[in-house]
C-alpha positions in Angstrom: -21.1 23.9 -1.7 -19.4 26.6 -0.1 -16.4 28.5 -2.2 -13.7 27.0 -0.2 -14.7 23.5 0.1 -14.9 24.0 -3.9 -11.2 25.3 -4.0 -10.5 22.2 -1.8 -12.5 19.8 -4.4 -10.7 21.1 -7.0 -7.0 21.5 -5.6 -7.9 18.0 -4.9 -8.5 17.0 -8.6 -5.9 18.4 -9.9 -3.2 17.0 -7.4 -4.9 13.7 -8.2 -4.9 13.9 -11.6 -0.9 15.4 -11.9 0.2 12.5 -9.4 -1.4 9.9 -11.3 -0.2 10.9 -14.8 3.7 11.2 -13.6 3.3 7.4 -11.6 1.5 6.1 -14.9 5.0 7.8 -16.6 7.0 6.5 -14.4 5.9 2.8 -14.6 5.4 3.3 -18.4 8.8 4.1 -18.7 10.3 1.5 -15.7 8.6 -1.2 -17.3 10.2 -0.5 -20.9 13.7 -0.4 -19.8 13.3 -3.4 -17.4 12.0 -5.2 -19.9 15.3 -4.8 -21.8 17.6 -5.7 -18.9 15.4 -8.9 -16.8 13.7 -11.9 -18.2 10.3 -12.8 -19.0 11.2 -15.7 -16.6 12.3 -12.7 -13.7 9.3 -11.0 -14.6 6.7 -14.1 -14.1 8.5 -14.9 -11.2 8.0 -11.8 -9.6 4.0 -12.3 -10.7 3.6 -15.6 -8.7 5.4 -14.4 -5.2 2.9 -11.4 -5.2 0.3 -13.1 -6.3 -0.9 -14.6 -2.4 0.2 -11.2 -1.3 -2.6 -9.2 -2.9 -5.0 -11.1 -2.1 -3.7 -10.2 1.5 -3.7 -6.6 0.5 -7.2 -6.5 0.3 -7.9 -7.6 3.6 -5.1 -6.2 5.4 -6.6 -3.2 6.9 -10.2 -4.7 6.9 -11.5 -1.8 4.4 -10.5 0.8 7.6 -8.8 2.9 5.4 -11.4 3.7 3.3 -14.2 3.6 5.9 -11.7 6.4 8.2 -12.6 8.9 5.1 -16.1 8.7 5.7 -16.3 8.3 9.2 -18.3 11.0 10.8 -16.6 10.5 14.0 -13.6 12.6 15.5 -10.8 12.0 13.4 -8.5 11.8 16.1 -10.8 8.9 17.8 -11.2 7.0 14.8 -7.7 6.9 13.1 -6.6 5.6 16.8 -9.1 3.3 16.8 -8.5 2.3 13.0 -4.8 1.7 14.0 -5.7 -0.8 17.0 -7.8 -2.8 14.5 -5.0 -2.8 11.7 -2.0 -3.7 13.9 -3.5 -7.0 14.6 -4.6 -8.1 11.5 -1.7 -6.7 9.6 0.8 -8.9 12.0 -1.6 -12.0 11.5 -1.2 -12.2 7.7 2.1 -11.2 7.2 2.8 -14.3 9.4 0.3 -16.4 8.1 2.0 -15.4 4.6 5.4 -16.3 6.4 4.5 -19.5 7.1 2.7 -20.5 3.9 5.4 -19.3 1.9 7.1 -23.4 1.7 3.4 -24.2 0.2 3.1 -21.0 -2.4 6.9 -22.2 -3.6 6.1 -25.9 -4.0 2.1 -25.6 -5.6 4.3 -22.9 -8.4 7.7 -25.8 -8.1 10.0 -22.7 -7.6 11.7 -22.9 -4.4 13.3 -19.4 -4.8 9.6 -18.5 -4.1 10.1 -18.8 -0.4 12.4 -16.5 0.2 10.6 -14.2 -2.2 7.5 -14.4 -0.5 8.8 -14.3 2.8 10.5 -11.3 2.2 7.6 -9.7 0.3 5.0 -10.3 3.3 6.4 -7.8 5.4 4.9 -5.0 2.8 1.5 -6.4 4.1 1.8 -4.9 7.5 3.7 -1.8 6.5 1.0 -1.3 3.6 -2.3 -1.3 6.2 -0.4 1.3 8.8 0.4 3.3 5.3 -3.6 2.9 4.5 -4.7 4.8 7.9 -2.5 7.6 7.4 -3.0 7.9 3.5 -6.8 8.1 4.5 -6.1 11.0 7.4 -4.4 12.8 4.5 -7.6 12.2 2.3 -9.8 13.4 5.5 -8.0 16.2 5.9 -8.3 17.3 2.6 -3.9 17.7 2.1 -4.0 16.6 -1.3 -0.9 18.7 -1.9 0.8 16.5 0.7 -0.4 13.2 -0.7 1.8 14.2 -4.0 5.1 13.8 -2.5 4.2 10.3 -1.0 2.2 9.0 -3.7 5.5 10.1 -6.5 8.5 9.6 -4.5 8.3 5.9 -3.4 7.5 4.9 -7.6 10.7 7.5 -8.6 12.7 6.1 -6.2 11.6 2.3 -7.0 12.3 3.4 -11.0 16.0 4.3 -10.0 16.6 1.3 -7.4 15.3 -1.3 -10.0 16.9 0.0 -12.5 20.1 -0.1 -10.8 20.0 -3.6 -9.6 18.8 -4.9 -12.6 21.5 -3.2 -14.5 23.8 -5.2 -11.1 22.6 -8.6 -12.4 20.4 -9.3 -9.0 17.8 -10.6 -11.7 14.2 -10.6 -9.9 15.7 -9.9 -6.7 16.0 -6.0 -7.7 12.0 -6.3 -8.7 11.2 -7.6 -5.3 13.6 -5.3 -3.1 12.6 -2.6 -5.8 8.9 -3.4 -4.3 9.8 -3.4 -0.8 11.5 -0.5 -0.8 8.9 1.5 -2.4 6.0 0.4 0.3 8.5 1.0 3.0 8.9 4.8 1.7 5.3 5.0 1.0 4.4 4.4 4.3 7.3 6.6 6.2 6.0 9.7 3.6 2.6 8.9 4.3 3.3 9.3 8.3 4.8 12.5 8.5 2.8 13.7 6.3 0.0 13.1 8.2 1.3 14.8 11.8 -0.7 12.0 13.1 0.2 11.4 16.4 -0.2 7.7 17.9 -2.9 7.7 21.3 -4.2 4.8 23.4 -7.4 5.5 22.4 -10.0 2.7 21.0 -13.5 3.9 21.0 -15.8 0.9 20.6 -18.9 2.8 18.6 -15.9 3.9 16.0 -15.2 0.7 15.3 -18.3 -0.8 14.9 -18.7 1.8 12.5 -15.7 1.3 10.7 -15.7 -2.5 10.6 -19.5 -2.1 9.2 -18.3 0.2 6.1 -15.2 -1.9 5.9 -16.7 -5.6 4.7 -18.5 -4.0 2.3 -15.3 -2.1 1.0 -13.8 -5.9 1.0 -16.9 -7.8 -0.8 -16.7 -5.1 -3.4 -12.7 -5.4 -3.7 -13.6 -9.1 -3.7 -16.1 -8.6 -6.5 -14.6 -6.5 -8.6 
C-alpha cells in the first residue's frame, strides 16, 4: 500500500469515525428531548408509516450504490449508468408506495397514515439519487466532503423537530423533520460530488452493477 493511499485510508477513518460519533450525539440527544415534548402514540405512529418505506429503501437503488464503489469501470460511465437504472426504479416505488398508502393506513386502522406515508414516499426517490452521489464521494476517496452531508441534514433535522414539536404539530414535525433531512442529504451529497449528469448508459456497466447489486439486496434482506 502506497504512502498516500494510506493517508487516504486513514483520513478516511477518522472522518468516518468523527461523523458518526457527532450523528450518534445528535440523535442521542434529539431523541431525549422529543421524548419529553411528543407522545409514545406520536412516536409509534411515526414507526408504522416508515415501516413500508424501508423496506423500499433497500431496494430503491437496486444495491447500485454500493456496487458504483467497487466498480472497476470509468467512474464517469458508471455513475451515469447507475443514475439511468435508479431514476426508474426510484419513481416506480415511490408511486407504488403512493398508491398503497389507503392499504398501509387501513391494515394499522390509522387513517392519518395516508397522508403520512404518502408524504414520506417521496424520500424513496430522493434517497437512491442521494445513494449514487454519496458512493462517487466514497470512490473518490472525499471523505472530508462526506462530513458536511452526512452531519448537516441530522443538525438541521435536530433543530426543525424540535421546533415543531415544541409548535404542537405532534408527529407531523417527526415526519417533515424526516423529509427535510433526506431532502438536504441528497442536495449536500450532489454538490459535493461535482458530478455532472451525461446521457451515457453503458450496457457492460450495468450488468456489472446489477450483478453486485442483488447480492448487496439478499444480504440487506438477510441481515
Amino acid at each position: 500500500m502506497s504512502e498516500n493511499l494510506k493517508a487516504l485510508t486513514l483520513r478516511g477513518i477518522f472522518f468516518s469515525g468523527l461523523s458518526s460519533i457527532i450523528i450518534r450525539l445528535l440523535s442521542f440527544f434529539t431523541t431525549l428531548i422529543l421524548s419529553r415534548i411528543l407522545s409514545p402514540y406520536d412516536f409509534g405512529l411515526m414507526g408504522q408509516g416508515i415501516l413500508f418505506i424501508n423496506i423500499c429503501m433497500i431496494l430503491n437503488d437496486l444495491g447500485l450504490s454500493t456496487a458504483l464503489v467497487y466498480q472497476k469501470e470509468d467512474l464517469e460511465k458508471s455513475a451515469n449508468t447507475a443514475l439511468f437504472l435508479v431514476l426508474p426504479a426510484g419513481v416506480f416505488l415511490t408511486i407504488l408506495t403512493y398508491f398503497l398508502a389507503p392499504l398501509i393506513a387501513h391494515f394499522f386502522k390509522e387513517n392519518s397514515l395516508l397522508e403520512i406515508t404518502r408524504i414520506l414516499s417521496l424520500t424513496i426517490f430522493i434517497s437512491a439519487l442521494a445513494g449514487i452521489f454519496n458512493a462517487i464521494l466514497n470512490k473518490k476517496m472525499y471523505f472530508k466532503k462526506l462530513l458536511i452531508p452526512e452531519v448537516a441534514p441530522v443538525l438541521l433535522y435536530s433543530f426543525f423537530t424540535i421546533l415543531l414539536a415544541r409548535l404542537n404539530f405532534g408527529v407531523w414535525s417527526l415526519v417533515y423533520g424526516y423529509f427535510m433531512q433526506v431532502l438536504i442529504n441528497f442536495i449536500l451529497t450532489y454538490f459535493s460530488s461535482n458530478f455532472k449528469f451525461k446521457l451515457i448508459f453503458d450496457k457492460k456497466s450495468a450488468l456489472l452493477m446489477l450483478n453486485y447489486g442483488k447480492e448487496v439486496i439478499l444480504t440487506s434482506i438477510i441481515l
